[in-house]
TORMAR-449380 format. One record per residue (C-alpha): chain; residue number from 1; residue in one letter; x, y negated, z. Coordinates in Angstrom, 3 decimals. Example, Ala and Ser with C-alpha at 12.3 -4.5 7.8 and 13.67 -1.06 7.14 Angstrom:
2
<r ch="A" i="1" aa="a" xx="12.300" yy="4.500" zz="7.800"/>
<r ch="A" i="2" aa="s" xx="13.670" yy="1.060" zz="7.140"/>
END
This chain:
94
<r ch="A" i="1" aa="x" xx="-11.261" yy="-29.238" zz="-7.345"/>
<r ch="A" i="2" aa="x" xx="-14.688" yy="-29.447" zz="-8.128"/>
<r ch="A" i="3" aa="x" xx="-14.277" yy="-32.058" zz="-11.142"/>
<r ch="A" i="4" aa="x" xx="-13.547" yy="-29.503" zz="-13.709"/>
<r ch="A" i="5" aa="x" xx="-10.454" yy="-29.524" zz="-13.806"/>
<r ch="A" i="6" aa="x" xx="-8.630" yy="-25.767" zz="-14.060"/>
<r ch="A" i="7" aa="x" xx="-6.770" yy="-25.387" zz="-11.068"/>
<r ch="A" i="8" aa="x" xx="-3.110" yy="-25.052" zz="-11.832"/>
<r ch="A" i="9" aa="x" xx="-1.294" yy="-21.754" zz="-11.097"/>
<r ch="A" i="10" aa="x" xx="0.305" yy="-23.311" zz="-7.758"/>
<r ch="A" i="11" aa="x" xx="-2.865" yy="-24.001" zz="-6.442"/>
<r ch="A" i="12" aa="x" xx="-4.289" yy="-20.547" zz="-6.846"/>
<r ch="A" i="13" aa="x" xx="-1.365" yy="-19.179" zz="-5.184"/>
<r ch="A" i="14" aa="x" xx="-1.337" yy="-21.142" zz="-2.543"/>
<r ch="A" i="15" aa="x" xx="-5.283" yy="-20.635" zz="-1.915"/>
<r ch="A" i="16" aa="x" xx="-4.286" yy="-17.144" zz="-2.102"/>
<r ch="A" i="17" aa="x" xx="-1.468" yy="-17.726" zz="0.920"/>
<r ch="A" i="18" aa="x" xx="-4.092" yy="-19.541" zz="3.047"/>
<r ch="A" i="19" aa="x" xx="-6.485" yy="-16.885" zz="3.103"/>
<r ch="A" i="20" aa="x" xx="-4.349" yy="-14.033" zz="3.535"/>
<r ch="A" i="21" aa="x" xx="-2.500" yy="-15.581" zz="6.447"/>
<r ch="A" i="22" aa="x" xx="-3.913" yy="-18.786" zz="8.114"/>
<r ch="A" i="23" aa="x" xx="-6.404" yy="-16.545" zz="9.951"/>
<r ch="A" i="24" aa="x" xx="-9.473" yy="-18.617" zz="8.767"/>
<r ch="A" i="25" aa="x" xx="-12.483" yy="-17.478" zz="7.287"/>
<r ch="A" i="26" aa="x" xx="-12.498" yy="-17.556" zz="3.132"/>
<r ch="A" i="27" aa="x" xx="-15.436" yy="-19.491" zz="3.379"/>
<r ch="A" i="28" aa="x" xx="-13.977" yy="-22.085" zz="5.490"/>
<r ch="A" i="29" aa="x" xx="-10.629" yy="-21.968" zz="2.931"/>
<r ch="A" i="30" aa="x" xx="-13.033" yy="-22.424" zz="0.205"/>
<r ch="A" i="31" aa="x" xx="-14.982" yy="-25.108" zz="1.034"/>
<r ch="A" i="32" aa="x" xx="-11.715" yy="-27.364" zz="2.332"/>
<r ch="A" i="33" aa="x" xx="-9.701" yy="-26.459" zz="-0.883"/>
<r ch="A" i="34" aa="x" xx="-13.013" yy="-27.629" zz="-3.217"/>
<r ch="A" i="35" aa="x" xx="-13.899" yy="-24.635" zz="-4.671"/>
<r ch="A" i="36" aa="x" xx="-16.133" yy="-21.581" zz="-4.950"/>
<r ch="A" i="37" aa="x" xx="-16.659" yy="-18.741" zz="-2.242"/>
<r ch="A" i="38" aa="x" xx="-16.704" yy="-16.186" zz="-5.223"/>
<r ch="A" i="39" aa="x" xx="-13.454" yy="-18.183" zz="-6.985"/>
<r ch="A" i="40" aa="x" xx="-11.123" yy="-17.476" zz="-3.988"/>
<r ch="A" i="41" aa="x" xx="-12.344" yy="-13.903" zz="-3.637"/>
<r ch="A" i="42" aa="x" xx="-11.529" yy="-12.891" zz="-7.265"/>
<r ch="A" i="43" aa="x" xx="-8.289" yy="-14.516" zz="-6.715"/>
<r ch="A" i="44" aa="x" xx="-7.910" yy="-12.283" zz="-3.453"/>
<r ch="A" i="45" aa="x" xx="-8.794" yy="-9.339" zz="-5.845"/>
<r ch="A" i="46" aa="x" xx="-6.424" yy="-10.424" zz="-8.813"/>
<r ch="A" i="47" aa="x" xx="-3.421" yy="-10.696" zz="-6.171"/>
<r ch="A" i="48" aa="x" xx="-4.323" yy="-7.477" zz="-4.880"/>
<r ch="A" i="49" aa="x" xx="-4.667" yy="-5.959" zz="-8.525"/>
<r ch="A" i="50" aa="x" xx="-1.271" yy="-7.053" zz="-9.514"/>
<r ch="A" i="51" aa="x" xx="0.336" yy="-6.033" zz="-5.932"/>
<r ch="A" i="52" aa="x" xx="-0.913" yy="-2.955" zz="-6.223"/>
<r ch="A" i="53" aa="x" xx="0.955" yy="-1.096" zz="-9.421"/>
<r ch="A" i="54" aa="x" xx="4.122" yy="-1.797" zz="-7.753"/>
<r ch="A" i="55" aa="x" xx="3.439" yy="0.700" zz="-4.727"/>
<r ch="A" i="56" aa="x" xx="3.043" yy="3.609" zz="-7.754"/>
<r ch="A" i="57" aa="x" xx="5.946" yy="5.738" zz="-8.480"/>
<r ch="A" i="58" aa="x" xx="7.247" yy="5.184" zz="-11.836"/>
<r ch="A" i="59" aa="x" xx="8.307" yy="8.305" zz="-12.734"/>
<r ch="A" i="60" aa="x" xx="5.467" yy="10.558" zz="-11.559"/>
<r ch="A" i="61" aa="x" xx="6.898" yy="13.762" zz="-12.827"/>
<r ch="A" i="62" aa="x" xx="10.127" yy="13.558" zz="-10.821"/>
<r ch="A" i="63" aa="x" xx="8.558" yy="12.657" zz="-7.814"/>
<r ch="A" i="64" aa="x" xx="6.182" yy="15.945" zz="-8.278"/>
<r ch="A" i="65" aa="x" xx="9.620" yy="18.038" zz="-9.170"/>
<r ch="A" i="66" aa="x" xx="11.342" yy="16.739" zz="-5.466"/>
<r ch="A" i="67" aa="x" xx="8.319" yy="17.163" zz="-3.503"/>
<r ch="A" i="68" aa="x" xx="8.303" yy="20.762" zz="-4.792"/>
<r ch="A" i="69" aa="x" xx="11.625" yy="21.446" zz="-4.259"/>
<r ch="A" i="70" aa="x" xx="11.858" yy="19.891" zz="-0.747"/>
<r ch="A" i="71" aa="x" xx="8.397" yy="21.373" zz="0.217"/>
<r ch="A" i="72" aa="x" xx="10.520" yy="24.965" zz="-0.902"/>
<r ch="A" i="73" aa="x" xx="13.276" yy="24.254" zz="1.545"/>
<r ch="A" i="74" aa="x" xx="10.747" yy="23.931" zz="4.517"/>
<r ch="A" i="75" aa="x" xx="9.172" yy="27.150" zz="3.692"/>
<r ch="A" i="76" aa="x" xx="12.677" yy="28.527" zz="3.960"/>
<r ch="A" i="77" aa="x" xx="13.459" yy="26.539" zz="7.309"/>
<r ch="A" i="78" aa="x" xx="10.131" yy="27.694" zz="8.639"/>
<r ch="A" i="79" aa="x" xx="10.527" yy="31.618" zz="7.646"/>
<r ch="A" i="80" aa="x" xx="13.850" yy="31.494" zz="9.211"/>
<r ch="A" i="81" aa="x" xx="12.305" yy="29.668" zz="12.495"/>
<r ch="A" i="82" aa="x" xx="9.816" yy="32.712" zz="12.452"/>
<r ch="A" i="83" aa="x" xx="12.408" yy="35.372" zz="12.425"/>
<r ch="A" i="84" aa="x" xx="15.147" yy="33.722" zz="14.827"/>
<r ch="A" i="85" aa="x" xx="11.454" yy="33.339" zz="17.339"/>
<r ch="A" i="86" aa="x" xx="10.949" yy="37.245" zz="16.976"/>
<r ch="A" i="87" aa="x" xx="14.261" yy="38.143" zz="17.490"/>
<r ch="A" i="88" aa="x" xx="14.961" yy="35.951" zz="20.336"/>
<r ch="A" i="89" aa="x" xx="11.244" yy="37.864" zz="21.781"/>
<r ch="A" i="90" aa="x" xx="12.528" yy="40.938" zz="21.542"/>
<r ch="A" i="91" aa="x" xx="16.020" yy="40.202" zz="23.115"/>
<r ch="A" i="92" aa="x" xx="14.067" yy="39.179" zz="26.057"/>
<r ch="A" i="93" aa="x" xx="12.198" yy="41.865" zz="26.629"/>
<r ch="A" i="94" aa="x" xx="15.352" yy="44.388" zz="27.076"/>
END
């Protein structure tokens, strides 16, 4: 690679493969692929960028509206758990 030459967008992603999965060091990636130490970790960093947005709930409101509701329901499941666990105590002790 060193000539110049912009690597094509194959390349990069298959740099990218090798250093997330061939279990060798970046450095060692790096050097046998002709480029840059720093190159290949950016390109880590850009994968990882654009990875990343995918994990985040699109619809952030709605997600906060379920968690409340089912985070109600196990208050009520617990409460009830409480009561049925004093009753049951005191049914035991007659």
């Amino acid at each position: 690679m060193g000539n110049g030459n912009r690597p094509t967008p194959e390349f990069r992603r298959e740099a990218v493969r090798l250093a997330l999965t061939s279990g060798r060091t970046r450095r060692e990636i790096a050097e046998d692929l002709g480029i840059g130490l720093s190159t290949l970790t950016r390109w880590l960093g850009q994968e990882r960028d654009v990875r990343e947005p995918s994990e985040v709930p699109v619809d952030l409101h709605a997600e906060l509206k379920r968690l409340r509701r089912e985070n109600a329901v196990l208050k009520q499941e617990r409460d009830i758990l409480k009561k049925a666990a004093a009753f049951f105590a005191r049914e035991g002790s007659r």
